[in-house]
FIVEXNU-165289 format. One record per atom (N, C-alpha, C): residue number from 1; residue in one letter; atom name; x, y, z. Coordinates in steps of 0.02 Angstrom, whole numbers. Atoms other than C-alpha are relative to their C-alpha. Example, Ala and Ser with C-alpha at 12.3 -4.5 7.8 and 13.67 -1.06 7.14 Angstrom:
+-----+------+------+--------+--------+--------+
:  nr : rest : atom :   east :  north :     up :
+-----+------+------+--------+--------+--------+
:   1 :    A :    N :     45 :    -59 :      0 :
:   1 :    A :   CA :    615 :   -225 :    390 :
:   1 :    A :    C :     45 :     60 :      0 :
:   2 :    S :    N :    -42 :    -59 :     -3 :
:   2 :    S :   CA :    684 :    -53 :    357 :
:   2 :    S :    C :    -39 :     55 :     37 :
+-----+------+------+--------+--------+--------+
//
This chain:
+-----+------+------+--------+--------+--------+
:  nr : rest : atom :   east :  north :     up :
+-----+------+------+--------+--------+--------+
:   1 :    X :    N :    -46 :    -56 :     -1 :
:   1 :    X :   CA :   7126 :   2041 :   4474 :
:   1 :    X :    C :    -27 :     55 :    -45 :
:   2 :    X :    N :     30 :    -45 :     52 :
:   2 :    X :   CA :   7077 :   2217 :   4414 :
:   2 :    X :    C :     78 :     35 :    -32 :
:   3 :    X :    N :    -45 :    -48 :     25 :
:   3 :    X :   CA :   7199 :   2316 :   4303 :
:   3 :    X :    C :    -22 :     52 :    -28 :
:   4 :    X :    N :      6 :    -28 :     17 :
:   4 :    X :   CA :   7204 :   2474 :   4278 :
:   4 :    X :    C :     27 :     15 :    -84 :
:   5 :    X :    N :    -11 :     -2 :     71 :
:   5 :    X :   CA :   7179 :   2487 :   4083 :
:   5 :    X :    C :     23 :     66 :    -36 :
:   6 :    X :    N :     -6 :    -78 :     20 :
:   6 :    X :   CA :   7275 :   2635 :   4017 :
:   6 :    X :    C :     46 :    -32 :    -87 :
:   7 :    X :    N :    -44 :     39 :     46 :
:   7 :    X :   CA :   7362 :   2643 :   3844 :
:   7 :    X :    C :     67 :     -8 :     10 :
:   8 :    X :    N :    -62 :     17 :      5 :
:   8 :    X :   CA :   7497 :   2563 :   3799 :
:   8 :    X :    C :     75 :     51 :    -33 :
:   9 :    X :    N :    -50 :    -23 :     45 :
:   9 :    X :   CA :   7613 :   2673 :   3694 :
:   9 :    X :    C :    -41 :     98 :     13 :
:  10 :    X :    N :     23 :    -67 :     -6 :
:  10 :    X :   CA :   7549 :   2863 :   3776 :
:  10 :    X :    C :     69 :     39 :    -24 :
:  11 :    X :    N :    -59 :    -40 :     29 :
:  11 :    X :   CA :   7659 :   2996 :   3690 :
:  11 :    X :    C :     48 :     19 :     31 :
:  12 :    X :    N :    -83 :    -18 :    -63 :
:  12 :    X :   CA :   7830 :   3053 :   3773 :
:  12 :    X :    C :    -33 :     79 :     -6 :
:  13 :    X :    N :     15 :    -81 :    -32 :
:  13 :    X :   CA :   7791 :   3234 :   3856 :
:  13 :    X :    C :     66 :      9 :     32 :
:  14 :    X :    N :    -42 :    -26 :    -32 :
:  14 :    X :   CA :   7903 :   3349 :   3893 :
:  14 :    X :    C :     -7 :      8 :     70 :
:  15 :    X :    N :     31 :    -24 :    -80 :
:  15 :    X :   CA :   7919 :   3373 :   4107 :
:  15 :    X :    C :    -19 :     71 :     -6 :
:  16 :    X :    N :     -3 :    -62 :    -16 :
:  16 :    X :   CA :   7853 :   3505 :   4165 :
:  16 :    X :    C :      9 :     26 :     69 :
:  17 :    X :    N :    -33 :    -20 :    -65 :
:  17 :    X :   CA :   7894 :   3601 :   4313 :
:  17 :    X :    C :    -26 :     27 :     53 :
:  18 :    X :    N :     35 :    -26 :    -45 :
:  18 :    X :   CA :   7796 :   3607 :   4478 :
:  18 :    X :    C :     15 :     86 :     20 :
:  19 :    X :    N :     -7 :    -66 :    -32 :
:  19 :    X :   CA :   7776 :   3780 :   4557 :
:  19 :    X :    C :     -3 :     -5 :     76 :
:  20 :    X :    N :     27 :      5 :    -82 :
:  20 :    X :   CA :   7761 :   3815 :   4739 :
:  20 :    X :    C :    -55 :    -16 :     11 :
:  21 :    X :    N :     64 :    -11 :    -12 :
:  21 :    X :   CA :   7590 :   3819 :   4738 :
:  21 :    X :    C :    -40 :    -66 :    -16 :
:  22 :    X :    N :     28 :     81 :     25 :
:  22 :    X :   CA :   7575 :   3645 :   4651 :
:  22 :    X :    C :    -11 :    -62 :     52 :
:  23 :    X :    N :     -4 :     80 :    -67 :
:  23 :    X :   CA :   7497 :   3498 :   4772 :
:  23 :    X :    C :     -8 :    -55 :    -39 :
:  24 :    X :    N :     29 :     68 :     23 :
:  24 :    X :   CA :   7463 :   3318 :   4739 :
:  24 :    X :    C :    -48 :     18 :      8 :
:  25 :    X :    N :    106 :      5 :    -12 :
:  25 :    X :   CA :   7266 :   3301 :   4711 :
:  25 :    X :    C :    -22 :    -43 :     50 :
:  26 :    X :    N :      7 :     55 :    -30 :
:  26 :    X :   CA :   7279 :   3152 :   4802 :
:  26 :    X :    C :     14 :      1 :     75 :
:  27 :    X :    N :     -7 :    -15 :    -48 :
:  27 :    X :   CA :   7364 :   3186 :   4961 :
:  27 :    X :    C :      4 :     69 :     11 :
:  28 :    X :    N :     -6 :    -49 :    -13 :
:  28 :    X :   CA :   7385 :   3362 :   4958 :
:  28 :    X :    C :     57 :     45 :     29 :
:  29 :    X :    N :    -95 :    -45 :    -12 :
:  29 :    X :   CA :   7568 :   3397 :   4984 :
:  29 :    X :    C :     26 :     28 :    -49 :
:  30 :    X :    N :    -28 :    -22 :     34 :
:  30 :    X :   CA :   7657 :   3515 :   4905 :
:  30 :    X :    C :     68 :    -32 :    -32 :
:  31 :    X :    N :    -67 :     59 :     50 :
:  31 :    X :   CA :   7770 :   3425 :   4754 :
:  31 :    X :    C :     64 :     35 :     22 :
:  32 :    X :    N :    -47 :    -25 :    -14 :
:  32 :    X :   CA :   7899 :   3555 :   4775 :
:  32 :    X :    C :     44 :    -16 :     12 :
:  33 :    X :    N :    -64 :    -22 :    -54 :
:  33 :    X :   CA :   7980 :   3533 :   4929 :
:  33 :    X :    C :     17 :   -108 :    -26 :
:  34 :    X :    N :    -19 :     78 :    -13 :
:  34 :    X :   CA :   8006 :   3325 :   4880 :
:  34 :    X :    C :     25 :     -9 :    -84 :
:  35 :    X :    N :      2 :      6 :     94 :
:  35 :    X :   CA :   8091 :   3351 :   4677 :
:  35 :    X :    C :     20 :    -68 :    -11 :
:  36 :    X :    N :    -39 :     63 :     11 :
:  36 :    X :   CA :   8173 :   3181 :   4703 :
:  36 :    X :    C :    -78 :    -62 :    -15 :
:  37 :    X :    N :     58 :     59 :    -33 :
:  37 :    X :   CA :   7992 :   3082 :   4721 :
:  37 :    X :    C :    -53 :     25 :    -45 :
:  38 :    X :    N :     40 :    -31 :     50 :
:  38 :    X :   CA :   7890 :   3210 :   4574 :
:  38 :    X :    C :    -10 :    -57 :    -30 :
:  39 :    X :    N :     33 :     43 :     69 :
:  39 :    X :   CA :   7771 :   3087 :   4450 :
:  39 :    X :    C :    -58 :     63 :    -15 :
:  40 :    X :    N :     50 :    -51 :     30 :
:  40 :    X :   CA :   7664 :   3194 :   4319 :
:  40 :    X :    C :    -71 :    -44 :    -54 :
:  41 :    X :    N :     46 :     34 :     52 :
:  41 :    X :   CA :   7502 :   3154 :   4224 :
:  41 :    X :    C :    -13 :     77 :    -42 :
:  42 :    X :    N :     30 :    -65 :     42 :
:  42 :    X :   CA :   7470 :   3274 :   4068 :
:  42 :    X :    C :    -50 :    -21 :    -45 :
:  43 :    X :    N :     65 :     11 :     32 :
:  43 :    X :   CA :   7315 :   3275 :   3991 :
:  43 :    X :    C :      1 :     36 :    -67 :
:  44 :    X :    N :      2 :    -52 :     74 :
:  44 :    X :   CA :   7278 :   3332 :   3809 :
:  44 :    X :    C :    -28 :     62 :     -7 :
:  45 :    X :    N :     27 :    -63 :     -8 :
:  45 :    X :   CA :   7213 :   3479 :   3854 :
:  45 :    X :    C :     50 :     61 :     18 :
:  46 :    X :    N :    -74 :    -41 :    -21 :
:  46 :    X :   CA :   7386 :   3541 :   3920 :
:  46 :    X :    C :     10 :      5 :     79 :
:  47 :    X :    N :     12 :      3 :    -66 :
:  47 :    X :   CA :   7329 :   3510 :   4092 :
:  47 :    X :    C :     50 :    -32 :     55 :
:  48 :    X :    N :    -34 :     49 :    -18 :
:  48 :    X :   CA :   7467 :   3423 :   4198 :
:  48 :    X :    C :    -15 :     16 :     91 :
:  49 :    X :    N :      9 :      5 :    -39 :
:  49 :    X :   CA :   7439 :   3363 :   4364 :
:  49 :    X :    C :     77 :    -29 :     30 :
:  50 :    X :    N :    -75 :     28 :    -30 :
:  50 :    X :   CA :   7608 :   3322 :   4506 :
:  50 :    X :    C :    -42 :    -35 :     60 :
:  51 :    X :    N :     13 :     46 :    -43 :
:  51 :    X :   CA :   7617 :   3198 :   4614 :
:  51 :    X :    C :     52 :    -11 :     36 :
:  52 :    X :    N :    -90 :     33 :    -48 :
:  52 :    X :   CA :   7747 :   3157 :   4781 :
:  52 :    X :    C :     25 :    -54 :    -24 :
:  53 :    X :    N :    -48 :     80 :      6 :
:  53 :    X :   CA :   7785 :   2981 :   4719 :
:  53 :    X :    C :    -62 :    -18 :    -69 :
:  54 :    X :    N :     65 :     61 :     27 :
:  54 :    X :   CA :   7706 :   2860 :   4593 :
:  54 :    X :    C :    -58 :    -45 :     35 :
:  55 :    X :    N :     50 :     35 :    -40 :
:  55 :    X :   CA :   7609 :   2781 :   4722 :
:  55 :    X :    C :    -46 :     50 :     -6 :
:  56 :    X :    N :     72 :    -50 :     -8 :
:  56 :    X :   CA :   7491 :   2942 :   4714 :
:  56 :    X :    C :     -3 :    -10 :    -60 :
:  57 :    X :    N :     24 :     -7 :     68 :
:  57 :    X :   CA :   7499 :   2954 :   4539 :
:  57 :    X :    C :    -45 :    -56 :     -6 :
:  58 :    X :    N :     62 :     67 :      8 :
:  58 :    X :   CA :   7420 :   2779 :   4517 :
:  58 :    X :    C :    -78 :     -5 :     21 :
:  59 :    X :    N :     48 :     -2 :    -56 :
:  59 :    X :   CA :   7314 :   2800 :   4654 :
:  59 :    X :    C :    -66 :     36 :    -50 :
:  60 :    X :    N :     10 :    -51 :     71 :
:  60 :    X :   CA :   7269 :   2970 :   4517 :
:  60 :    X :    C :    -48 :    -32 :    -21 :
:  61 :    X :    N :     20 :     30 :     58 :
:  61 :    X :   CA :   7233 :   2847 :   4384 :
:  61 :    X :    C :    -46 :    -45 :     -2 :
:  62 :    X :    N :     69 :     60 :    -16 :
:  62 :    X :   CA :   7119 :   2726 :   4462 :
:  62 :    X :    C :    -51 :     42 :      1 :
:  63 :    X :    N :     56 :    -28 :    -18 :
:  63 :    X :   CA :   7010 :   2861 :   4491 :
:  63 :    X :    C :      0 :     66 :     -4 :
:  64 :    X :    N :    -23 :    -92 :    -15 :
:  64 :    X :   CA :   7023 :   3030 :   4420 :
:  64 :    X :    C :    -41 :     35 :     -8 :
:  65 :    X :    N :     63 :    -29 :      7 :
:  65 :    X :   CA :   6855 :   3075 :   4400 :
:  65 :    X :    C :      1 :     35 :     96 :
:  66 :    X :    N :    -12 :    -22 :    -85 :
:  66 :    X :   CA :   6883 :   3077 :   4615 :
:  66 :    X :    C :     32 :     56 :     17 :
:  67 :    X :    N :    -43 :    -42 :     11 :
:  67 :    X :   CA :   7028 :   3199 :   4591 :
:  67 :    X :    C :      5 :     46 :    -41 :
:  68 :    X :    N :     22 :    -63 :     60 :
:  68 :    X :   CA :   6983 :   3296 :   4456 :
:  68 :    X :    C :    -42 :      7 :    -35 :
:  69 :    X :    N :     55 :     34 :     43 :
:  69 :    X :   CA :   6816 :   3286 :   4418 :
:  69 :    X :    C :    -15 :     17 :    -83 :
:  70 :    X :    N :     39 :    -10 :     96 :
:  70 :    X :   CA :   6786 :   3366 :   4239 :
:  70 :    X :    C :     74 :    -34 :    -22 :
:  71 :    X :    N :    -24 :     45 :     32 :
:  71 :    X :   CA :   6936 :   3259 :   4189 :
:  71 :    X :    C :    -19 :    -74 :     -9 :
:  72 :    X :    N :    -11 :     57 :     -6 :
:  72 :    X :   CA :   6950 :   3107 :   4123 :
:  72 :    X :    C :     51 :    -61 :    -21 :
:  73 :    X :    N :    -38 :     43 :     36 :
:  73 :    X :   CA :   7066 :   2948 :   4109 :
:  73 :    X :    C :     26 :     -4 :    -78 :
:  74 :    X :    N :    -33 :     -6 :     64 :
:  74 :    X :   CA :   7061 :   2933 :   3946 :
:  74 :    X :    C :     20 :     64 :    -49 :
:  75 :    X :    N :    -42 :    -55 :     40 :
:  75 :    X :   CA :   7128 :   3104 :   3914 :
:  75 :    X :    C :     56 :     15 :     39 :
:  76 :    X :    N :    -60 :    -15 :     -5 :
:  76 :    X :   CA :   7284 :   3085 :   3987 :
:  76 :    X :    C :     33 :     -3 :    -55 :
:  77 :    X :    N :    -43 :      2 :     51 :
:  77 :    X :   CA :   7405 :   3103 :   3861 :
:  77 :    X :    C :     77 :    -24 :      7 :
:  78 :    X :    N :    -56 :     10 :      4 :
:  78 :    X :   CA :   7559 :   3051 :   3955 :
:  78 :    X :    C :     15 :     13 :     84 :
:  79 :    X :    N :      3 :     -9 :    -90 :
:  79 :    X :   CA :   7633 :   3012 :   4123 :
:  79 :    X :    C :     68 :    -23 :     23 :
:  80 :    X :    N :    -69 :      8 :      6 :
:  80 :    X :   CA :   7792 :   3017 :   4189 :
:  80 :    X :    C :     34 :      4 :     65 :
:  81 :    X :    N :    -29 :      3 :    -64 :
:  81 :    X :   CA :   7903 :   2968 :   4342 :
:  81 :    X :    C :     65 :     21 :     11 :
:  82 :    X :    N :    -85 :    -28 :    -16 :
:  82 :    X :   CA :   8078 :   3029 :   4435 :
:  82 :    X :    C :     30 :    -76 :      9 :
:  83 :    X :    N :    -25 :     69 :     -2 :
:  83 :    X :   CA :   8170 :   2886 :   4384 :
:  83 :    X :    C :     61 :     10 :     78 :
:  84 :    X :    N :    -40 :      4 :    -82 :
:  84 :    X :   CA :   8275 :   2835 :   4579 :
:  84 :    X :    C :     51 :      7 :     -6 :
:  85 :    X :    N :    -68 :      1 :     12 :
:  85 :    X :   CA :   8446 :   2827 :   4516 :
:  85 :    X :    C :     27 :     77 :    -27 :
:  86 :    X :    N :    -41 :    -50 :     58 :
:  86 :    X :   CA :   8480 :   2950 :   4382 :
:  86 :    X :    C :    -60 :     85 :      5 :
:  87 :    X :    N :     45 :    -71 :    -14 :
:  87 :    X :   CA :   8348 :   3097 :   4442 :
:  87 :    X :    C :    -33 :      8 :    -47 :
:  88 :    X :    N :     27 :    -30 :     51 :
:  88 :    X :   CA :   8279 :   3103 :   4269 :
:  88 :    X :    C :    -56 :    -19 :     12 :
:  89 :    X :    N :     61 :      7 :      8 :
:  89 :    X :   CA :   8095 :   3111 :   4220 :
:  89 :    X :    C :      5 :    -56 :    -67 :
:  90 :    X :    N :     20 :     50 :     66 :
:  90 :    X :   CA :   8048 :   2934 :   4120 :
:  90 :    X :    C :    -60 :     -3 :      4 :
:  91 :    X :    N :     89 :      2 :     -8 :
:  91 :    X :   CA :   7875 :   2886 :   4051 :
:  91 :    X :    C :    -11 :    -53 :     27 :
:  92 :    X :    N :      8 :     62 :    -42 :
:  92 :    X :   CA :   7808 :   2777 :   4177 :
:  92 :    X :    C :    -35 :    -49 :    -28 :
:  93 :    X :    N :     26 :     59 :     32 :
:  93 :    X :   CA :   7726 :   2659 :   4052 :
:  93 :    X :    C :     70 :    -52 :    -15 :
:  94 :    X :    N :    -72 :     48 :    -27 :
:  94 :    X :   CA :   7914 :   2589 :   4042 :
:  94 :    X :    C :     27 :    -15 :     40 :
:  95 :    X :    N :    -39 :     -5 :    -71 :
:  95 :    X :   CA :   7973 :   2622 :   4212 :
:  95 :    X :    C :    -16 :    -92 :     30 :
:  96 :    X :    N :     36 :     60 :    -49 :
:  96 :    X :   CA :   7994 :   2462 :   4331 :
:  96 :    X :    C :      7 :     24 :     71 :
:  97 :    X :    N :     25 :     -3 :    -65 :
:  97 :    X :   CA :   7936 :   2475 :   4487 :
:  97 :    X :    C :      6 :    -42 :     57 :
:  98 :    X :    N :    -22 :     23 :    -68 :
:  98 :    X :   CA :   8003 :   2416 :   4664 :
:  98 :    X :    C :    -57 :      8 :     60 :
:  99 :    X :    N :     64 :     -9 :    -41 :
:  99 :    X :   CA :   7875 :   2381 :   4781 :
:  99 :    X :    C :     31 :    -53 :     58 :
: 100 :    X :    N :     -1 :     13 :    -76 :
: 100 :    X :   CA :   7897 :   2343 :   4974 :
: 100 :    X :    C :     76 :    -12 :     36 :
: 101 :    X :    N :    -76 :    -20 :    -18 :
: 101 :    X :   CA :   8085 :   2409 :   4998 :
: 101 :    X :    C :     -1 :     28 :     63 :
: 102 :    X :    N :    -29 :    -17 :    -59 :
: 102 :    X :   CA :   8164 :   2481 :   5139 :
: 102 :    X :    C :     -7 :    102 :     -8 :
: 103 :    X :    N :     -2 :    -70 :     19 :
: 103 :    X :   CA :   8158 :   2650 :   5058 :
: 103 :    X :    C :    -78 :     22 :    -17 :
: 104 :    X :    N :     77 :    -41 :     11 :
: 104 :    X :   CA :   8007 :   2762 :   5077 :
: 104 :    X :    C :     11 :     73 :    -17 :
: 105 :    X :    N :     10 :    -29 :     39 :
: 105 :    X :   CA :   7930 :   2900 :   4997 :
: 105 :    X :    C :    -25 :     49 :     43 :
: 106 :    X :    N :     27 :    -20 :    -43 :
: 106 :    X :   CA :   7860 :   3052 :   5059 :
: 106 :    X :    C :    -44 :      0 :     46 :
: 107 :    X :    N :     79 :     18 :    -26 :
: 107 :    X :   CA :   7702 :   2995 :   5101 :
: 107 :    X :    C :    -16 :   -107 :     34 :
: 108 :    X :    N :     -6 :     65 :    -46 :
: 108 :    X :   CA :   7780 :   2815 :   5175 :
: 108 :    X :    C :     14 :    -54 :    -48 :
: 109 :    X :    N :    -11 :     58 :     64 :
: 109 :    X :   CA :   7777 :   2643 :   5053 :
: 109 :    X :    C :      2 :     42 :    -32 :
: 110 :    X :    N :     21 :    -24 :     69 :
: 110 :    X :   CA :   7812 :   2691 :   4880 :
: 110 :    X :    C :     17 :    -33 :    -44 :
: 111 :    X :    N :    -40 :     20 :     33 :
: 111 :    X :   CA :   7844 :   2624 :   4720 :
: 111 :    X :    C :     67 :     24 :    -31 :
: 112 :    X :    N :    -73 :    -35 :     22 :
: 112 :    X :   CA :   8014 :   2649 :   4661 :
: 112 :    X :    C :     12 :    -18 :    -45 :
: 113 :    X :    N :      8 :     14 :     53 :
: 113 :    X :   CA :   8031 :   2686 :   4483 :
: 113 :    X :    C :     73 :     10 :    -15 :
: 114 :    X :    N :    -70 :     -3 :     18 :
: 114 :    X :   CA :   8195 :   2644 :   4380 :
: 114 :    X :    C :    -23 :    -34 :    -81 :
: 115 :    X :    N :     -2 :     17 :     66 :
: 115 :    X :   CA :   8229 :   2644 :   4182 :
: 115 :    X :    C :     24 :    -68 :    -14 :
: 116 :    X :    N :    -25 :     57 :     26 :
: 116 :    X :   CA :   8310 :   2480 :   4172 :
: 116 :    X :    C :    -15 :    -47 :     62 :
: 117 :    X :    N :     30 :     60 :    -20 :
: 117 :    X :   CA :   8245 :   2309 :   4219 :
: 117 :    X :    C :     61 :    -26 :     79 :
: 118 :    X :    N :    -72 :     29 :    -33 :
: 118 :    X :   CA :   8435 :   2261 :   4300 :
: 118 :    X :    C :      1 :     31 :     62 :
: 119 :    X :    N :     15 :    -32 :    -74 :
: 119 :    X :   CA :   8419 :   2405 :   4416 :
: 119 :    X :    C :    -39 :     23 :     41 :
: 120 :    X :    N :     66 :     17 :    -29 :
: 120 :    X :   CA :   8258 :   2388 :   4476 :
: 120 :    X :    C :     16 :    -88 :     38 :
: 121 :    X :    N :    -11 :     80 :    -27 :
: 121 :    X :   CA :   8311 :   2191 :   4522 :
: 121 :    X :    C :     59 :     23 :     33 :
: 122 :    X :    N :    -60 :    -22 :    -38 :
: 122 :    X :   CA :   8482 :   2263 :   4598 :
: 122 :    X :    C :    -23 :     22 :     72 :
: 123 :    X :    N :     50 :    -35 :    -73 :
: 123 :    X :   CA :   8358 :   2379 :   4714 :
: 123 :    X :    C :    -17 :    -53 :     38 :
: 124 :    X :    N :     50 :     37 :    -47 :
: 124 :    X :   CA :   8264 :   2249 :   4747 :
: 124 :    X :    C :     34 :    -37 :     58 :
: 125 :    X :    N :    -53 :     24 :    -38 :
: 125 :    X :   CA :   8395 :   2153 :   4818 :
: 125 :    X :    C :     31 :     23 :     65 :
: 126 :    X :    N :    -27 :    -12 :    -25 :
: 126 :    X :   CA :   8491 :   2273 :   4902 :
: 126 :    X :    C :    -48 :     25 :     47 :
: 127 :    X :    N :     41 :    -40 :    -53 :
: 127 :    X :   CA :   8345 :   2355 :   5003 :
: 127 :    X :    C :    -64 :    -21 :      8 :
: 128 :    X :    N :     63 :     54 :    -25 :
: 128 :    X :   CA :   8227 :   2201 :   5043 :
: 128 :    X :    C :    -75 :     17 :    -50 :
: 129 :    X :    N :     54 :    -26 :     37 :
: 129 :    X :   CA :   8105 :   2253 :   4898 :
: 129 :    X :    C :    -26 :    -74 :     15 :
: 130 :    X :    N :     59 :     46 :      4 :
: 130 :    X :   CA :   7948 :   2122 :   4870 :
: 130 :    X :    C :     -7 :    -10 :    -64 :
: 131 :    X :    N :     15 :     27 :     85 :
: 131 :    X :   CA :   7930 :   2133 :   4677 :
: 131 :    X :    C :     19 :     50 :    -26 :
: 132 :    X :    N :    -20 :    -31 :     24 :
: 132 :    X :   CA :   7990 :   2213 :   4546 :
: 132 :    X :    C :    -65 :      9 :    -50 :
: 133 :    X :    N :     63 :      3 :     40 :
: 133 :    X :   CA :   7811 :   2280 :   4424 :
: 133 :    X :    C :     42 :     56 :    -55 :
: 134 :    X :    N :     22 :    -33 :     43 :
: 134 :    X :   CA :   7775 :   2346 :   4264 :
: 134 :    X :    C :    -65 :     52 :     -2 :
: 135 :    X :    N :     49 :    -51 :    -18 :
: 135 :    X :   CA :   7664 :   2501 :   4236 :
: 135 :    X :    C :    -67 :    -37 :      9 :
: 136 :    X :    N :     64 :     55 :    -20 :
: 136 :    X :   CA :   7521 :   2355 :   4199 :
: 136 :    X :    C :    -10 :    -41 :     45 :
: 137 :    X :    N :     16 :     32 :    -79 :
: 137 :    X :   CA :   7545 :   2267 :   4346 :
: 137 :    X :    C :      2 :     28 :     46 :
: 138 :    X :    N :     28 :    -50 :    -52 :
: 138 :    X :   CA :   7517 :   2419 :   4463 :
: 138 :    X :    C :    -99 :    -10 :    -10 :
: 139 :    X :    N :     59 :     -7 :    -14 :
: 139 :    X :   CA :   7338 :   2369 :   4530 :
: 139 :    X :    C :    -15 :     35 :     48 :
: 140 :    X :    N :     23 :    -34 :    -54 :
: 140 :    X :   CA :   7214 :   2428 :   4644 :
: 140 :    X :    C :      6 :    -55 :     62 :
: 141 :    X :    N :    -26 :     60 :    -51 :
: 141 :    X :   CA :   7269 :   2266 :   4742 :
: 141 :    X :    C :     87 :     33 :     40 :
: 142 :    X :    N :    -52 :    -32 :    -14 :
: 142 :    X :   CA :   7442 :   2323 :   4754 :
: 142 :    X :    C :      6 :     64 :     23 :
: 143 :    X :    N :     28 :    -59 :    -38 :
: 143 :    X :   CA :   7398 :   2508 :   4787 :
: 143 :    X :    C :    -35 :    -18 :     95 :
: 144 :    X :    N :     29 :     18 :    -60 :
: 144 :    X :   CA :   7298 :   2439 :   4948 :
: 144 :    X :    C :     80 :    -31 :     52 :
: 145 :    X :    N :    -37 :     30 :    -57 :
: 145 :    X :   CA :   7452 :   2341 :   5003 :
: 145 :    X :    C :     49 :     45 :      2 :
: 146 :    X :    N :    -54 :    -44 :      8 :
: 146 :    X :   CA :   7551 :   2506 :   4986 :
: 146 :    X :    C :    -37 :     70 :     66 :
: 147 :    X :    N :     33 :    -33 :    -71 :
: 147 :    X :   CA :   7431 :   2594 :   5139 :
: 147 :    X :    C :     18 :      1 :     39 :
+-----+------+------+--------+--------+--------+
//
C-alpha cells in the first residue's frame, strides 16, 4: 500500500474564495459554479489552489509537480474541504471521508467529507457508502477505485 505522506498537524488557513476565473488544475472545471463540493490547497507562498471535490484535491497531492509544476508538496501549508452537512470549510487532515455512496460529486464518485466521525458513519449508512477514511488512508489505490 502506498500513502500519500503529507504532514500531520498542517496549520489551519483561513478559506479563501474562488473567483470566476478559478478552475481545478486537475480537471479543469470551474470551482465556482459547484460552492457546495470546493476543497483548497494553500501553499506557503500564499498560493492557493480550488478544487470541485476532494477527490481532485487528492488526486492534487499525489502529484503536484503534474499540476503545478514549480510547486511542490511539501509547500503546502494547509488544505481544506466543504464539510457535506454544515457547508463549512474544515481542514481535511481531520475530515472523514465517505467513499462509494450514492451521492456524487461534480465530476461523478467522490469522497464525502464530514467533521465528525458519527456523521460520516450515519452517511455511510444511509446512502450505501463503502468506508468511512481518514485523510491518511486516502491512497492512490482508493483514488483509482474512485474513476
Amino acid at each position: 500500500m502506498v500513502v500519500l505522506a503529507f504532514p500531520l498537524a498542517l496549520a489551519a488557513q483561513a478559506p479563501a474564495k474562488p473567483t470566476k476565473a478559478d478552475k481545478c488544475p486537475v480537471c479543469g472545471m470551474f470551482v465556482y459554479k459547484y460552492p457546495d463540493w470546493i476543497a483548497q490547497a494553500h501553499f506557503k507562498d500564499g498560493q492557493v489552489f480550488f478544487f470541485d471535490g476532494a477527490k481532485d484535491m487528492f488526486k492534487f497531492l499525489e502529484n503536484v509537480k503534474k499540476y503545478a509544476s514549480k510547486n511542490d508538496r511539501k509547500d503546502v501549508s494547509s488544505t481544506l474541504v466543504m464539510e457535506y452537512y454544515d457547508l463549512t470549510y474544515i481542514p481535511a487532515q481531520s475530515a472523514w471521508f465517505v467513499m462509494g455512496s450514492d451521492v456524487y460529486g461534480p465530476m461523478g464518485k467522490e469522497l464525502i467529507p464530514f467533521a465528525k466521525e458519527a456523521d460520516a458513519k450515519g452517511f455511510l449508512k444511509d446512502h450505501k457508502g463503502t468506508s468511512v477514511l481518514t485523510f491518511d488512508q486516502v491512497t492512490p489505490e482508493v483514488l483509482k477505485k474512485l474513476e
